[in-house]
C-alpha positions in Angstrom: 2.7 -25.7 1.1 3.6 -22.3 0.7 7.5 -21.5 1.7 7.4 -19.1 4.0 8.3 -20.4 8.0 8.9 -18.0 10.6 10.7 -18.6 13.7 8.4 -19.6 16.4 10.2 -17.6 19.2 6.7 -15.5 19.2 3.9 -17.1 21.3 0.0 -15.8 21.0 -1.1 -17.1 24.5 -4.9 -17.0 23.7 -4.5 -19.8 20.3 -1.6 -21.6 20.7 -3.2 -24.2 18.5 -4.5 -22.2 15.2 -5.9 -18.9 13.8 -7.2 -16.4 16.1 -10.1 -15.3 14.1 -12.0 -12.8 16.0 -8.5 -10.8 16.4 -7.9 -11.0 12.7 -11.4 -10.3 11.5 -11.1 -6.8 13.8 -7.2 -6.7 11.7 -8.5 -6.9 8.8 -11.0 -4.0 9.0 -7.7 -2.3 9.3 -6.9 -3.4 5.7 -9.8 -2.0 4.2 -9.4 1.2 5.7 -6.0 2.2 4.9 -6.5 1.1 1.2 -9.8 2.7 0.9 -7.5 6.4 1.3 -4.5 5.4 0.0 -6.5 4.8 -3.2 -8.8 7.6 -3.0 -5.6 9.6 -3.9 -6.0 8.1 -7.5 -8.9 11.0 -7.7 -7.4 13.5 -5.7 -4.5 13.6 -8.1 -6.7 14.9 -11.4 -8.8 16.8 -8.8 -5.5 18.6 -7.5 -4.3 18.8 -11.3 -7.2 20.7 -12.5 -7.7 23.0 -9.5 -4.2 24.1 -9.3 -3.2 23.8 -12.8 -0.5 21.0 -12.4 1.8 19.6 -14.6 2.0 15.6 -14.3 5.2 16.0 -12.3 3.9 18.7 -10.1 0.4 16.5 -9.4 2.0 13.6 -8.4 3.4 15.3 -5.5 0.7 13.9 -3.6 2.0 10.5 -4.2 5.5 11.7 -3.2 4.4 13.0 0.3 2.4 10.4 0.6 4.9 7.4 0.0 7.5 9.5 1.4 6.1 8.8 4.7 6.5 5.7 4.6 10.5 6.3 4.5 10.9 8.8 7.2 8.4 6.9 9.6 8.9 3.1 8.4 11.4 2.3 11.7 10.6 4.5 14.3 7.1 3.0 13.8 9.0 -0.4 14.5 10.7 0.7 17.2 6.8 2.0 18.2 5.6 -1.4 18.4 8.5 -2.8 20.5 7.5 -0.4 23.0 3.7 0.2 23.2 3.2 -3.2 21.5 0.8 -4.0 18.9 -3.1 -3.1 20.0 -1.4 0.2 21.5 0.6 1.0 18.4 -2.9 0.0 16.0 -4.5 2.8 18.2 -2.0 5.4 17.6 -2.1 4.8 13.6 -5.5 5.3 13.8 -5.7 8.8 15.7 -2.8 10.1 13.7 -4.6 8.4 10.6 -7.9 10.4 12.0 -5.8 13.9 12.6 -4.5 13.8 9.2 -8.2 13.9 7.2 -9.3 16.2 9.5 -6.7 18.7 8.1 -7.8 18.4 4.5 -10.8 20.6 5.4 -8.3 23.7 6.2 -6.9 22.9 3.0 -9.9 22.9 1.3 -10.8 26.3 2.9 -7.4 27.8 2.2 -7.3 26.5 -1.1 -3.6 25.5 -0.7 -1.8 22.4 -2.5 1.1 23.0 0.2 -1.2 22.1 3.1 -3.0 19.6 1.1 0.0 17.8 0.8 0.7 18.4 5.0 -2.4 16.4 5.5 -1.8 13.6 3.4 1.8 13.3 5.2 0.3 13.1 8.6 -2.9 10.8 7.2 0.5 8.8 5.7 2.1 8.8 9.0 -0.8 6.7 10.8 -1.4 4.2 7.9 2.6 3.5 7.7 2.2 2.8 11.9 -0.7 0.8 10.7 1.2 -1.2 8.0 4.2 -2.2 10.6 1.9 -3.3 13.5 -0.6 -5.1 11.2 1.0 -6.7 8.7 3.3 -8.9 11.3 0.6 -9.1 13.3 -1.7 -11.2 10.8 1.6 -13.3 10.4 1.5 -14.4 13.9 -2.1 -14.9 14.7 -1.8 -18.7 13.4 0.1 -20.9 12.4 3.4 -20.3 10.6 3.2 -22.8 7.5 -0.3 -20.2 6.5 1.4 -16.8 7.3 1.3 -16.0 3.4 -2.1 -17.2 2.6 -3.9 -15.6 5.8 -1.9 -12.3 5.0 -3.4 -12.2 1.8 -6.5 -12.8 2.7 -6.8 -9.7 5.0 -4.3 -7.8 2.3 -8.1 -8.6 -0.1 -10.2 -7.1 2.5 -7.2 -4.0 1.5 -8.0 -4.2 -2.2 -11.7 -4.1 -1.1 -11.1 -0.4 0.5 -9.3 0.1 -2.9 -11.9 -1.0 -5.1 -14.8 1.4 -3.8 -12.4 4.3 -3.2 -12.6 5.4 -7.4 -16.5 4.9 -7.1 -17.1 6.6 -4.1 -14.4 9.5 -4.5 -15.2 9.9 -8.3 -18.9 10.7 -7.0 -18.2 13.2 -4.1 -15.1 14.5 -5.5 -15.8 14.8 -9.0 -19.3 15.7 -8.9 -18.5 19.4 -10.1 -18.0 20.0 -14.2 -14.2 21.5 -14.1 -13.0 23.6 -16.6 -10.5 23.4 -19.5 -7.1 24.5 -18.5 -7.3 27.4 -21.2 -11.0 28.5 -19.4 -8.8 28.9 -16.2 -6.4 30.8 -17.3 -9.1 33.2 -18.6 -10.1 34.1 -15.0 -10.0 36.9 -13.3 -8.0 36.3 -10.0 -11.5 36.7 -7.7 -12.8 34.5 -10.1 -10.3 32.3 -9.9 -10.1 32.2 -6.1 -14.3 31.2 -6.4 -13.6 28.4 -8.5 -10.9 26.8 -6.9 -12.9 27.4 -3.6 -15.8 25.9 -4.9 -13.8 22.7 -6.3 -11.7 22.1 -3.1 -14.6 22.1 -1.3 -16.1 18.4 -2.9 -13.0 16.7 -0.8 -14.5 18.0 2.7 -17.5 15.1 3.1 -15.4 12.0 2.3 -12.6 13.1 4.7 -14.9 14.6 7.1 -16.6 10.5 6.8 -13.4 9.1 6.8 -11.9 11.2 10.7 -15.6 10.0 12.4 -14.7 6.3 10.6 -11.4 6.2 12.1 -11.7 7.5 15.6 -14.4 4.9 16.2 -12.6 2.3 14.8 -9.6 3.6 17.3 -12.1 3.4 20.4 -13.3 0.0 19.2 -9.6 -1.5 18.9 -8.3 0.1 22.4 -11.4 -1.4 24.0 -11.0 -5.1 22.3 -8.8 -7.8 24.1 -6.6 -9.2 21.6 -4.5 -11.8 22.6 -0.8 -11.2 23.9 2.3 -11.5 21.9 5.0 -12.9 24.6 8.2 -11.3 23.4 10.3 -12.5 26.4 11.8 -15.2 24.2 12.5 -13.0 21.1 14.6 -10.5 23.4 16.9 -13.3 24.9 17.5 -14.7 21.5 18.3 -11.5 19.9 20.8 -10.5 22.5 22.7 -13.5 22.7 22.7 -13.8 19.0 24.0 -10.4 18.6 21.6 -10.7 15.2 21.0 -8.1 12.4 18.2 -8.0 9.7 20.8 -6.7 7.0 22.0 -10.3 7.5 19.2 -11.7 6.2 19.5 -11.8 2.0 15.5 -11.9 1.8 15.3 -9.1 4.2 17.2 -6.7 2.2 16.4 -8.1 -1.6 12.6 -7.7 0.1 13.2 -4.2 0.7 14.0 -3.4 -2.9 11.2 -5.5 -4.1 8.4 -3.7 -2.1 9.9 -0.4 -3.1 9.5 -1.9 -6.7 6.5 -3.3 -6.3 4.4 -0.1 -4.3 6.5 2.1 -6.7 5.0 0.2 -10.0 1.2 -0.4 -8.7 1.0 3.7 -7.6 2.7 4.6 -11.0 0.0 3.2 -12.9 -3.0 3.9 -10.8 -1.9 7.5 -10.1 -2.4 7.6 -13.8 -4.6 5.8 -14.8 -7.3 9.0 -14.8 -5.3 10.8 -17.1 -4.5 7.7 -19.5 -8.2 7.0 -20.1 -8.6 10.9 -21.2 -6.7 10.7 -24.1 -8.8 10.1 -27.3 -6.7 7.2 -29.3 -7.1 5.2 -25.3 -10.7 6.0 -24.3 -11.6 9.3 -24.6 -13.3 9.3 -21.3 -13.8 12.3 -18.9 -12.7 12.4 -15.5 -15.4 11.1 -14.1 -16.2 8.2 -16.5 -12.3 7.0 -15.9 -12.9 7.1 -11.9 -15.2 4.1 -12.6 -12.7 2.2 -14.8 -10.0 2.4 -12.1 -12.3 0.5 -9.6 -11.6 -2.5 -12.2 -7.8 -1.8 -11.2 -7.9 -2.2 -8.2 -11.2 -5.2 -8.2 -8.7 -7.1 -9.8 -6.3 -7.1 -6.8 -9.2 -8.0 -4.7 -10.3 -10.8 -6.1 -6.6 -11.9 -6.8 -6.0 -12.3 -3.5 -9.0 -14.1 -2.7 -7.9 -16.6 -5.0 -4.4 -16.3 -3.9 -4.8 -17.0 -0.4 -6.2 -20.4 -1.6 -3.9 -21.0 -3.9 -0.7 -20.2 -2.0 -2.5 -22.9 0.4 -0.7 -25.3 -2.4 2.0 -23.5 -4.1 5.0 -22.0 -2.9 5.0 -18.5 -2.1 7.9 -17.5 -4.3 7.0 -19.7 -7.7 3.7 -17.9 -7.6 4.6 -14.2 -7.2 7.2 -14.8 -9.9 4.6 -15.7 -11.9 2.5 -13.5 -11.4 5.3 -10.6 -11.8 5.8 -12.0 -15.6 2.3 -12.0 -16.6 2.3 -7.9 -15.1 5.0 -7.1 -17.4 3.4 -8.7 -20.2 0.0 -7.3 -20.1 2.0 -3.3 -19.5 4.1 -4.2 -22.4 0.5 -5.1 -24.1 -0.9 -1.5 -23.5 2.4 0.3 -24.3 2.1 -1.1 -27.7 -1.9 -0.9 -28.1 -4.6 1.8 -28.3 -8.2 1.9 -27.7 -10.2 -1.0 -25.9 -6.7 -3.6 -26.1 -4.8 -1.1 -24.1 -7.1 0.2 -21.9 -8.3 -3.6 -20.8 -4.6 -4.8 -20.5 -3.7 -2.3 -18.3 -6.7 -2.5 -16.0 -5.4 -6.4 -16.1 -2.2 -5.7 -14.1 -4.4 -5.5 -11.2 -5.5 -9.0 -11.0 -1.9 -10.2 -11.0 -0.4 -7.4 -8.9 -2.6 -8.9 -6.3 -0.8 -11.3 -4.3 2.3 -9.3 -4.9 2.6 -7.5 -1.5 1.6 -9.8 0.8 3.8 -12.1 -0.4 7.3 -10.1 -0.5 6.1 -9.2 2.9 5.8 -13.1 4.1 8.6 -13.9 2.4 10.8 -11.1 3.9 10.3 -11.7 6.9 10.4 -15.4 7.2 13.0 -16.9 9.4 13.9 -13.5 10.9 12.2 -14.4 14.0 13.4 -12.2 17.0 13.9 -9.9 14.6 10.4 -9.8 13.0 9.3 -6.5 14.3 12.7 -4.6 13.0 12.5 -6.3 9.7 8.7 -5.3 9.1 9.7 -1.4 9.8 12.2 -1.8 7.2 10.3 -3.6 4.6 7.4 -0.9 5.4 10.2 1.6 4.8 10.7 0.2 1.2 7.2 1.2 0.7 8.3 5.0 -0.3 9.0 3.4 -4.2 5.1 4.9 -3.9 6.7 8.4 -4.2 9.5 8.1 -5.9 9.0 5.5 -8.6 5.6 7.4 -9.6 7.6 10.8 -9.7 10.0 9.4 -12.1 7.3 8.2 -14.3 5.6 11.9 -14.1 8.6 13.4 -15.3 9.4 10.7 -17.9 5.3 11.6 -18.8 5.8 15.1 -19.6 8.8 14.2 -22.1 7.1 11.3 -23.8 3.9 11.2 -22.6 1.6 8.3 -20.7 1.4 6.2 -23.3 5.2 4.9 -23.1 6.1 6.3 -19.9 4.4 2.7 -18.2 8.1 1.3 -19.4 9.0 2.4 -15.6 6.4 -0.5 -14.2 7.8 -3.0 -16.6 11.7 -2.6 -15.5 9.7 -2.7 -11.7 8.0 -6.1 -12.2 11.0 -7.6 -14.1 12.9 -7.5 -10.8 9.7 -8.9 -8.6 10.2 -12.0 -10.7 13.8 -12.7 -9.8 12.8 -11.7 -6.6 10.2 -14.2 -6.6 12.5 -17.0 -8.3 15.5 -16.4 -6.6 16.0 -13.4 -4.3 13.7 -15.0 -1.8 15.1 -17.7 -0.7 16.3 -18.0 2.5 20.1 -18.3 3.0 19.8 -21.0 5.9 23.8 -19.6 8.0 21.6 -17.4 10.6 18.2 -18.5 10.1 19.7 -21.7 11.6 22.0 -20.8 14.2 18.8 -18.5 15.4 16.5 -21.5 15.3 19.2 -23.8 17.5 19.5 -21.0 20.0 16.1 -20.3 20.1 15.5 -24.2 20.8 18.4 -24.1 23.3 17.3 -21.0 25.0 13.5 -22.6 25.8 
C-alpha cells in the first residue's frame, strides 16, 4: 500500500465510508481543464516567437508570468479556501480562469506581447486557486490509505487536457504559414502591423471557446452539492498544537521538489516546438512538431492511468524515485543523440514524468493534517519552478543552444529521486504528537 496517510482530523459528512464519486468525477473535469491551457502555451510560445520576433529568453516570458502566478498567489489562495471553503473557492478559480482568456482577444487586437502576458497572469491566477482547492480536495474525498492513487487518477484526466491542447491549438493557432524572421524584418512597418494583426488573430476562437467552457463549468460547480468538509476539529487541533508546516521535513523538501519537478516538465515542453525544427533532430515545421508534443504529454496521461493502479501496491515514494531515474536517463539519451533516437527519448520523459506531481503532492501533505489546507498553498506555491526553471534554460539556449541546454531538467529530476528515496519520509516528532491530540481532542 502506497505510503502516504493523512491525518483524519477532516470529515466528508456525505461518505464517511469510501470515495465520493460523483464529487470527484465533477473534480476531475477540473483537471482536464486547467491542463488543457496550461499546455496550450507550448504553441503560444513559437506563435508569440514568430510574431514578435523573440529571442528564446524573451519567448519564454509567457512561461514566466504564467508560473510566476503560482508564487505570488499560491497562499493567499490557501488562505481563500479557509475562508469561502472549497466549492466557493473552485467557483472563484473558474471566473478568474474565465476573465483571463477573455483578455487575450484585446491582446490579439492590440497586437501587444505586454498584455498577452497580462492575460495569461490573470488566466494563471484562477488555475493556481484551482490547484489549492482541488488538489486536497481529491485527497479527502476517500479514504486516506488511496489519497495518492485517486489523486493521480484525476491528475490523468489533467494529462488528458494536455494531450489534445498541441492538436487542437497547433490547428487553430498555427493554421496561418508565418514567415522567416529575415522576411519580417523586410517589412514595411504598415506591413508589419497587417501581419502581426493577422497572426494574433488565430488565438481569438480557442480562448473565446475556452471563457464560454469555463463560465459554464463555474455555474455547474456553484449549483452542485458537494459534500461538506467539517473543519471544526482541524481548528481546535491546530490551535492547541501551536503547529507549523515548516515543521514538517516533507512539507518543505516537497516544496523544492514541485518547484523541480513543474520547473523541468515546462522546460522541455516549452521547447519542444523549437527542438523538433532543427534539421540534425527532425526538421519539422511548426505545425508538424505541435503534433509530436501531444505524444509528450499522452505519455503523462497514460502514466498516470497506470500509476494510479500501480501505487495501489507500491509505495508512493519507491515509485516516483523510480520514475525520476528513468527521466534523467532518457534526457541524458537525447542530449547525446540526434534524429529519430533523440527526438523519441525526449517525447519518453512524458510517460515517466507522469506520476510525478501527484505524488510529491500526496506525499507532502501527508500527516500534516490540520494543517493540510496551508501546506497545499505552499506546495502550489513551489509550482513557480514553471517560470523560473524554463527561463534559465532559455537563456542557457541562446549560449549553447537546445540541444544541451535539457542538462537543466536532468540536475531537476536527480533531486526528485532523493526526494522520492529519502526526502519524503515523514519525520514521525509532530506528525505524532498531532495524531495523539487529535485523538484526545475527539
Amino acid at each position: 500500500m502506497p505510503s502516504t496517510r493523512l491525518l483524519s482530523s477532516f470529515r466528508v459528512t456525505s461518505a464517511p465510508g469510501g470515495t465520493d464519486r460523483r464529487a470527484l468525477a465533477v473534480v476531475t473535469a477540473l483537471f482536464f481543464m486547467w491542463g488543457f491551457l496550461t499546455s496550450l502555451n507550448d504553441v503560444l510560445i513559437p506563435h508569440l516567437k514568430s510574431i514578435f520576433e523573440l529571442n528564446y529568453a524573451e519567448a519564454v516570458l509567457v512561461q514566466v508570468a504564467f508560473f510566476t502566478a503560482y508564487a505570488v498567489f499560491g497562499l493567499p489562495s490557501g488562505r481563500l479556501v479557509e475562508w469561502m471553503g472549497y466549492q466557493r473557492t473552485i467557483v472563484a478559480g473558474l471566473v478568474t480562469m474565465g476573465i483571463g482568456a477573455l483578455l487575450f482577444i484585446p491582446a490579439a487586437d492590440s497586437t501587444s506581447f505586454p498584455l498577452f502576458l497580462c492575460a495569461l497572469i490573470v488566466l494563471a491566477a484562477g488555475i493556481t486557486t484551482l490547484q489549492v482547492a482541488a488538489n486536497p480536495y481529491v485527497s479527502i474525498l476517500g479514504p486516506p490509505q488511496t489519497a495518492s492513487s485517486r489523486l493521480n487518477l484525476a491528475q490523468a484526466f489533467n494529462s488528458l487536457g494536455t494531450t489534445i491542447a498541441p492538436l487542437l491549438g497547433g490547428w487553430l493557432i498555427l493554421s496561418k504559414e508565418t514567415k522567416d524572421i529575415t522576411d519580417i524584418r523586410t517589412l514595411s512597418e504598415s506591413a508589419l502591423h497587417v501581419y502581426r494583426l493577422q497572426q494574433a488573430a488565430t488565438v481569438k476562437a480557442p480562448y473565446i471557446w475556452m471563457t464560454c467552457a469555463l463560465v459554464a463549468l463555474a455555474l455547474a460547480i456553484a449549483l452542485q452539492r458537494f459534500p461538506r468538509i467539517d473543519r471544526t476539529q482541524e481548528y481546535r487541533t491546530q490551535r492547541l498544537l501551536d503547529d507549523s508546516i515548516w515543521r514538517h521535513r516533507n512539507v518543505v523538501l516537497g516544496i523544492v521538489a514541485i518547484f523541480l519537478y513543474v520547473g523541468a516538465e515546462v522546460s522541455i515542453g516549452s521547447f519542444l516546438i523549437n527542438y523538433f525544427n532543427l534539421p540534425d533532430i527532425g526538421g519539422l515545421s511548426s505545425r508538424a512538431a505541435a503534433r509530436f508534443v501531444a505524444f509528450y504529454w499522452g505519455g503523462a496521461m497514460v502514466g498516470r492511468f497506470v500509476g494510479s493502479a500501480l501505487l495501489q501496491k507500491f509505495r508512493t515514494g519507491t515509485l516516483l524515485g523510480i520514475c525520476a531515474i528513468v527521466a534523467t536517463s532518457l534526457v541524458v539519451i537525447s542530449m547525446a543523440s540526434f534524429g529519430h533516437v533523440a527526438l523519441w527519448s525526449i517525447l519518453m520523459v512524458g510517460l515517466f514524468n507522469s506520476i510525478m506531481f501527484p505524488s510529491i503532492f500526496t506525499l507532502g501533505i501527508a500527516e500534516t493534517g490540520p494543517l493540510t489546507g496551508k501546506a497545499s498553498g505552499a506546495l502550489v506555491t513551489g509550482i513557480v519552478g514553471g517560470a523560473l526553471v524554463p527561463l534559465a534554460e532559455g537563456v542557457l539556449a541562446d549560449r549553447i543552444g537546445i540541444h544541451h541546454a535539457f542538462i537543466i531538467p536532468v540536475l531537476c529530476y536527480v533531486y526528485i529521486s532523493y526526494y522520492g528515496f529519502k526526502g519524503s519520509v515523514v519525520i514521525r516528532g509532530d506528525a505524532t504528537t498531532a495524531r495523539a491530540m487529535s485523538k484526545t481532542i475527539a
